[in-house]
C-alpha positions in Angstrom: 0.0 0.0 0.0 3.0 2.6 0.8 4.6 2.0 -2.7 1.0 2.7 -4.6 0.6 5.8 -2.4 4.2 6.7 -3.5 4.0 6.0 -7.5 0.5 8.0 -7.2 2.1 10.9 -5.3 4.8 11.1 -7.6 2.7 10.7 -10.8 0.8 13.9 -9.4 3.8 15.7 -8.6 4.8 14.6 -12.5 1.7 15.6 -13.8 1.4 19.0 -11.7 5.0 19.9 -13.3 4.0 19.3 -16.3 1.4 21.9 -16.0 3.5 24.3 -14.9 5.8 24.3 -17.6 3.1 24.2 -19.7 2.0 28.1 -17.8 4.6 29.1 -17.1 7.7 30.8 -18.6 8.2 33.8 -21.1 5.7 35.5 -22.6 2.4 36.2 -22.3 0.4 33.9 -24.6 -3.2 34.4 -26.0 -5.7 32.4 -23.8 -7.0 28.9 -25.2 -8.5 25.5 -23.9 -7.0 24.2 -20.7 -4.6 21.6 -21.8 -3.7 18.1 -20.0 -0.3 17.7 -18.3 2.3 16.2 -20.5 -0.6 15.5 -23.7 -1.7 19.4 -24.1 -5.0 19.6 -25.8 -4.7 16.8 -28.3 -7.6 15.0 -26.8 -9.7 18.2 -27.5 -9.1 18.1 -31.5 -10.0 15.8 -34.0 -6.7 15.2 -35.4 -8.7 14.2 -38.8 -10.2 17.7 -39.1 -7.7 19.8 -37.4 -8.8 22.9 -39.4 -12.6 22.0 -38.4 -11.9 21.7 -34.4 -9.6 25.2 -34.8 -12.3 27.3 -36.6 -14.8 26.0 -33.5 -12.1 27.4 -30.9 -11.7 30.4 -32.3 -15.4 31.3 -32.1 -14.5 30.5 -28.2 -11.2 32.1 -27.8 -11.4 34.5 -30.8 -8.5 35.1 -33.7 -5.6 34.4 -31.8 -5.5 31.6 -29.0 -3.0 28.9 -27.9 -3.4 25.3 -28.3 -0.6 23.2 -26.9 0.4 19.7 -28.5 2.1 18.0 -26.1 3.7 20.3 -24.2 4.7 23.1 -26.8 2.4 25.5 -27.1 1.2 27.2 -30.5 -0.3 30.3 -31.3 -3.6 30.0 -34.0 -4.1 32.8 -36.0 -8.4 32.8 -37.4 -9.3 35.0 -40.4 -8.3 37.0 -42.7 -7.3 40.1 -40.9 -4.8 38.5 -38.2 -3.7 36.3 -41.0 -2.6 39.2 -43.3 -1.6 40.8 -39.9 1.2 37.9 -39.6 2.1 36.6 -42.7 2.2 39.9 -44.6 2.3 42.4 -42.3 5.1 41.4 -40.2 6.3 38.8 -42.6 9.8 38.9 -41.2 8.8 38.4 -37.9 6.4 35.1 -38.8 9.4 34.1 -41.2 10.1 31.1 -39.4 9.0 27.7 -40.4 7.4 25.8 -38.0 8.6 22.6 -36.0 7.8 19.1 -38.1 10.4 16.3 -36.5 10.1 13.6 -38.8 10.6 15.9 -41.8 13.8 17.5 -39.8 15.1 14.3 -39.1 15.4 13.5 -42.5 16.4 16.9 -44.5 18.4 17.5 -41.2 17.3 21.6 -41.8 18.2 21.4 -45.5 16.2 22.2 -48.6 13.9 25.3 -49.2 10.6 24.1 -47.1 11.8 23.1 -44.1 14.8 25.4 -43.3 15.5 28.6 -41.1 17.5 31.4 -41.2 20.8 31.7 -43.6 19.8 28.2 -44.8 16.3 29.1 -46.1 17.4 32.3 -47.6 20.4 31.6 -49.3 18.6 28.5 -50.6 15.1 30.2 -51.3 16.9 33.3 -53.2 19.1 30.5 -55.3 16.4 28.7 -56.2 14.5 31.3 -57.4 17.4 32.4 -59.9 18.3 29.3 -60.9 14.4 28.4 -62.1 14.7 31.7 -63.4 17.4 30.4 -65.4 16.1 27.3 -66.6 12.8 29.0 -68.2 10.6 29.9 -65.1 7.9 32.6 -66.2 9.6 32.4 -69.9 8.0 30.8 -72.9 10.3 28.2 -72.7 8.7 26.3 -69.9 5.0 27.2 -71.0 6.5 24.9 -74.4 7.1 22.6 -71.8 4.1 22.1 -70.3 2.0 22.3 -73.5 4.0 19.5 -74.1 3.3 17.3 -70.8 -0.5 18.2 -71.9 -0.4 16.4 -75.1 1.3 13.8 -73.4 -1.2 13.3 -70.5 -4.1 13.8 -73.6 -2.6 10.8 -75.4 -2.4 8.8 -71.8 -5.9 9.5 -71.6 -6.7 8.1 -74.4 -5.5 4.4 -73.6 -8.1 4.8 -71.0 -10.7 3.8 -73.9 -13.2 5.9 -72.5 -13.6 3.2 -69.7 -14.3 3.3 -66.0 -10.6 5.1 -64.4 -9.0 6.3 -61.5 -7.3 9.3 -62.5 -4.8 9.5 -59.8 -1.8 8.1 -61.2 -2.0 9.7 -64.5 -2.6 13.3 -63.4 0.4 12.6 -60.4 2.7 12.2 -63.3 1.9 15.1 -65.7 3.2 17.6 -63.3 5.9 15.3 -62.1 7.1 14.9 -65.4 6.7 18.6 -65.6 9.5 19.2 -62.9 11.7 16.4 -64.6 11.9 18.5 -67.8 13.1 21.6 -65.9 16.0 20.0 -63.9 17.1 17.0 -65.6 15.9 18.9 -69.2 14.0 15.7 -70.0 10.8 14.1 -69.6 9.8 10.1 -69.1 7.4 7.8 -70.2 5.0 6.9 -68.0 5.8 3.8 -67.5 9.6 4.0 -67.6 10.7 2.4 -64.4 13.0 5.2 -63.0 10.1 7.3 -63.5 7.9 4.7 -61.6 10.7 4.8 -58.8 10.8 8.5 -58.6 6.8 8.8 -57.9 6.9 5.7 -55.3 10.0 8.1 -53.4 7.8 11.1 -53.9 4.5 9.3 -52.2 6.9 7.7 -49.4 7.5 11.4 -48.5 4.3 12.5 -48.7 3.3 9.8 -46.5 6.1 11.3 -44.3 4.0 14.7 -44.3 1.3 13.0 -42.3 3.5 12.2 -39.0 2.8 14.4 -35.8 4.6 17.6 -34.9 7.5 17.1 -32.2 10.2 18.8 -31.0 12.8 20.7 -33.5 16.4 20.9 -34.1 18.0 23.8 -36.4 21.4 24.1 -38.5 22.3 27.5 -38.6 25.2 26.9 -40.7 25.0 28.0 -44.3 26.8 25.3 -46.5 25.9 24.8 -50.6 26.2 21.2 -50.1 25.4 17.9 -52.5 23.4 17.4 -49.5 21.3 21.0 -49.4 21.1 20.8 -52.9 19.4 17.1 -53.1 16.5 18.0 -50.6 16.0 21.3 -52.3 15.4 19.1 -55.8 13.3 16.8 -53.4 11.3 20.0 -52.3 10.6 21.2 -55.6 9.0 17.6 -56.7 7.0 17.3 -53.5 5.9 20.1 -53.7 5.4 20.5 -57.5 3.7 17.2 -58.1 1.1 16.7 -55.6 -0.2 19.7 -54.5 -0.8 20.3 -58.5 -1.8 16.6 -58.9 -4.0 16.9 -56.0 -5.7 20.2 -57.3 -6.1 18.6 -60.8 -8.1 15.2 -59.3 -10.1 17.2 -57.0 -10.9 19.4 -60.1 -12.2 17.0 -62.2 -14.3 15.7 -59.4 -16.2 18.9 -58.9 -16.5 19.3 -62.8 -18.2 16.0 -63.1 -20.7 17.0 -60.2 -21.3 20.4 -62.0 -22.1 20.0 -65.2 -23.6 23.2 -66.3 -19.9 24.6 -65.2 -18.3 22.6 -67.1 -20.5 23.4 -70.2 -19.7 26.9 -69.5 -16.1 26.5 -69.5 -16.5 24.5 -72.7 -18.2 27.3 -74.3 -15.6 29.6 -73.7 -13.0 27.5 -74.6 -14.7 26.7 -78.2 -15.1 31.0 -78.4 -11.1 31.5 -77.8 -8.8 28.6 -78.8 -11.3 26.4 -80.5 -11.1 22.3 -80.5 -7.2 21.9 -83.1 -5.5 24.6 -81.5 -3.1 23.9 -78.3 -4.0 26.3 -75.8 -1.8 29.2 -74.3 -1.4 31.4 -71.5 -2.3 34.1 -73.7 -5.4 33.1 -73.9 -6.0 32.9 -70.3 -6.9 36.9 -69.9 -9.4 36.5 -72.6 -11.5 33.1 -70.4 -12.8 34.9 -67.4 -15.1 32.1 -66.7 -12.7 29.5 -66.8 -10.1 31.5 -64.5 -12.3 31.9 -62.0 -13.6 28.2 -62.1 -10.1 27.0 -61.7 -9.7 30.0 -58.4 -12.7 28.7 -57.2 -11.5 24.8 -57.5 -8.6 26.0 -55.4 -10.4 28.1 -53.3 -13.3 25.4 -52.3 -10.9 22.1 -52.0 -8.4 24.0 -49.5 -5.7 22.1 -50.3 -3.4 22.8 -47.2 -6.2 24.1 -44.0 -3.8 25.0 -41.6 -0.4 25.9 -44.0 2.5 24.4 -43.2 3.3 25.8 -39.6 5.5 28.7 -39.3 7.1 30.4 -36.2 8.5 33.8 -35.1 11.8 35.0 -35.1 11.8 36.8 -32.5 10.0 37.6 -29.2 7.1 39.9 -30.7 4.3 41.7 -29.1 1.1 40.4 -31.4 -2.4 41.9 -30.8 -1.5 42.6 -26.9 0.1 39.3 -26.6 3.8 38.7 -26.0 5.2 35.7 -28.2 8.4 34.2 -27.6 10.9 33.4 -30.0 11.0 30.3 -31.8 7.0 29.8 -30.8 5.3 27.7 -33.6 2.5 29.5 -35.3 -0.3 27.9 -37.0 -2.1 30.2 -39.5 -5.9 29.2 -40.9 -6.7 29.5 -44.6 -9.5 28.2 -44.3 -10.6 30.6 -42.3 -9.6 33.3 -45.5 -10.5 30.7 -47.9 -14.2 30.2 -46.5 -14.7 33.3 -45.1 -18.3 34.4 -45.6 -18.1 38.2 -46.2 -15.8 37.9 -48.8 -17.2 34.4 -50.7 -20.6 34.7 -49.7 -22.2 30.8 -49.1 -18.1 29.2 -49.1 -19.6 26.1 -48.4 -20.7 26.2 -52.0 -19.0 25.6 -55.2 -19.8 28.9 -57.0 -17.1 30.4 -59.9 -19.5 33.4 -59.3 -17.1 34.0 -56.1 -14.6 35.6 -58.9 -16.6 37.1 -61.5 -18.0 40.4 -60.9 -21.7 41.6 -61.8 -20.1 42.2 -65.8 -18.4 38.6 -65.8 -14.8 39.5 -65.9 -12.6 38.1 -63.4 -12.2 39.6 -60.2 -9.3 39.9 -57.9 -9.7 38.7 -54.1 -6.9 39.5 -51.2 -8.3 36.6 -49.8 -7.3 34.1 -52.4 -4.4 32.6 -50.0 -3.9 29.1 -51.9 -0.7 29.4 -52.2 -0.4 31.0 -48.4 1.0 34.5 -48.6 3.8 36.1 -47.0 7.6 35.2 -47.3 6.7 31.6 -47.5 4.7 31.5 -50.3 4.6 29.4 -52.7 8.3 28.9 -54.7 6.1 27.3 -57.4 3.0 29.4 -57.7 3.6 30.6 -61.0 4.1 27.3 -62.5 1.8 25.6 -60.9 -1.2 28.4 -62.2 0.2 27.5 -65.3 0.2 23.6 -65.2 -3.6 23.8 -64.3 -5.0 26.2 -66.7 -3.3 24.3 -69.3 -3.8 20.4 -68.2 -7.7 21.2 -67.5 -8.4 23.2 -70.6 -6.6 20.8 -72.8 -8.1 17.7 -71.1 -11.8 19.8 -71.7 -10.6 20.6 -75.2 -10.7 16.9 -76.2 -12.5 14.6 -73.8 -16.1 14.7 -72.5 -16.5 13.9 -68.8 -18.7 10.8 -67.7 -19.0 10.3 -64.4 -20.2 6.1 -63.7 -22.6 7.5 -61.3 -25.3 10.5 -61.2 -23.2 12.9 -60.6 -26.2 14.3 -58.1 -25.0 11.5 -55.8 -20.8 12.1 -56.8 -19.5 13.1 -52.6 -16.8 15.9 -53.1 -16.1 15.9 -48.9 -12.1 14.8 -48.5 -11.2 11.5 -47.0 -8.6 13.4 -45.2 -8.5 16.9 -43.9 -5.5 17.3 -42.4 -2.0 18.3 -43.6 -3.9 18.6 -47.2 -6.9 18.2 -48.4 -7.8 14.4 -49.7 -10.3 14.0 -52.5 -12.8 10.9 -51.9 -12.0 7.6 -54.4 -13.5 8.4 -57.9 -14.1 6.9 -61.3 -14.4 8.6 -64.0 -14.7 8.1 -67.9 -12.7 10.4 -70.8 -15.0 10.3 -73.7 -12.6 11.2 -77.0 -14.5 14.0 -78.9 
């Protein structure tokens, strides 16, 4: 009986330090849900729908509260104004990337995603010019991309206008893609080193799911074979599955909407026409179509809560004193979704980009890509890959969906990290 009394005493004296640290020390945090000693307030979330259980808290706690996992606390930023407020702002100060172990563990603070400091810029600003250098934002990577499309087109077309999963054919058109700008050379899609390359690129992925733990940082700045590899790696994670992603969920919502789809058929007969490859040039001239492909993006969420960042500094926020190094987890879909700006978000509407004349219009809110210093390396090309995959694949297939499409689900599988379209099967009619 006196050793249970003693493990139980010093479990509580455990638990009750715990706690403490969990209070105590510098800064003066937002408020948020009590967390439990040693676990935080993981038991509080669903870890499926992290973005769902943060945009409940905030209507608790407000924009800015603290949610501990584990015992390291981070700060949630809700809606667009504190958003802009961090990421834009004071987009030095928010610079930081976030803790993500397993992912540290293995690019050991290398590569242009996951880095800090020296690293990250050095890295960020070379890989910038070097793109630059290869064709980024030139005609000679839009070639390259038109040419992907009438690969993928041609792919498609094997498919026989039978029953398919799309998933593995629209992972390698953007893959490919990246290929042909570093190694200046594209692959079949069914060469095996090509094959081998995707199964690496899902394996890290995969990797992308794993919990957030403590960090370690390299603040040494060394152009190594090393820094160079996981920036490559960087560039094809992030270049082929957001884009892939995107491009699948796409589809998906075309098949469940086909009076947009007729639409952006219309306007694609009126500009290029059905022989004709399309063109970025004729991108200002397809409102419709631009703002389907903004509102595609803009419904799915592809990444809820960003990647996490942190700050760089001890920084009074909003009355709140955050201490350096503290991760920070920013909501897009809180800007995404938010009702003022896309009235009825819940809703798969183009109309949220066309004003009352049907041209385009511009949103601040349109944070797919996040904003800030970390946005997107890749945005440009990847607004490019998917006005040209989808209009090219619209140019010469019809859609069949194997069910009524009244009854197709478009709610992801998985809502964490990104944004999982449900299992579909779809049929690409030759026209």
């Amino acid at each position: 009986m006196d050793l249970a009394v003693a493990l139980v005493l010093c479990l509580c004296c455990l638990l009750l330090l715990s706690l403490w640290k969990q209070r105590s020390g510098k800064g003066k945090l937002s408020p948020g849900p009590t967390p439990l000693p040693i676990l935080g307030n993981i038991l509080q979330l669903d870890v499926k729908d992290i973005s769902k259980s943060v945009s409940s808290l905030s209507k608790v706690y407000g924009p800015v509260f603290t949610l501990y996992f584990g015992m390291k606390p981070t700060v949630v930023l809700h809606g667009y104004e504190v958003v802009k407020e961090a990421l834009i702002d004071l987009g030095e100060e928010f610079s930081r990337r976030g803790s993500y172990p397993v992912i540290q563990r293995a690019t050991k603070g290398y590569g242009i995603i996951f880095s800090n400091g020296k690293i990250w810029k050095e890295t960020r600003r070379f890989s910038l010019m070097t793109l630059r250098n290869f064709g980024m934002g030139k005609r000679s990577i839009e070639d390259r991309v038109q040419e992907e499309a009438r690969c993928l087109v041609e792919e498609l077309r094997k498919t026989n206008g039978l029953p398919c999963d799309p998933t593995f054919i629209l992972s390698c058109a953007p893959c490919n893609v990246i290929c042909s700008i570093i190694f200046r050379n594209r692959f079949a899609y069914k060469d095996q080193i090509f094959l081998d390359l995707m199964e690496r690129l899902n394996e890290n992925i995969r990797l992308l799911g794993s919990p957030w733990l403590q960090e370690k940082h390299n603040q040494e700045l060394e152009y190594t074979v090393e820094n160079l590899a996981n920036t490559v790696l960087d560039l094809f994670v992030a270049g082929t599955e957001t884009t892939s992603t995107t491009l699948r969920y796409g589809l998906l919502l075309l098949l469940k909407h086909p009076e947009v789809t007729a639409k952006v058929l219309k306007e694609i007969d009126h500009v290029i026409g059905r022989h004709r490859s399309p063109c970025m040039q004729n991108k200002s001239h397809m409102p419709y179509t631009d703002a389907v492909i903004h509102e595609i993006q803009r419904y799915i969420d592809l990444v809820p809560t960003n990647l996490p960042h942190a700050v760089t500094r001890d920084i009074k926020f909003r009355n709140y004193l955050i201490p350096k190094g503290t991760d920070i987890l920013t909501s897009l879909t809180s800007v995404l979704h938010d009702d003022k700006e896309f009235p009825n978000p819940e809703v798969f509407d183009p109309g949220h980009f066309l004003d009352e004349s049907g041209n385009f219009r511009k949103s601040d809110y349109f944070m797919a890509f996040s904003t800030g210093k970390r946005i997107c390396v890749g945005e440009g090309l990847a607004r490019m890959e998917l006005f040209l995959f989808l209009t090219t694949i619209l140019q010469k297939f019809t859609l069949k969906s194997v069910v009524d499409p009244k009854d197709l689900d478009t709610t992801p599988v998985v809502n964490g990290l990104l944004s999982v379209p449900p299992f579909y099967q779809l049929c690409f009619i030759p026209m």
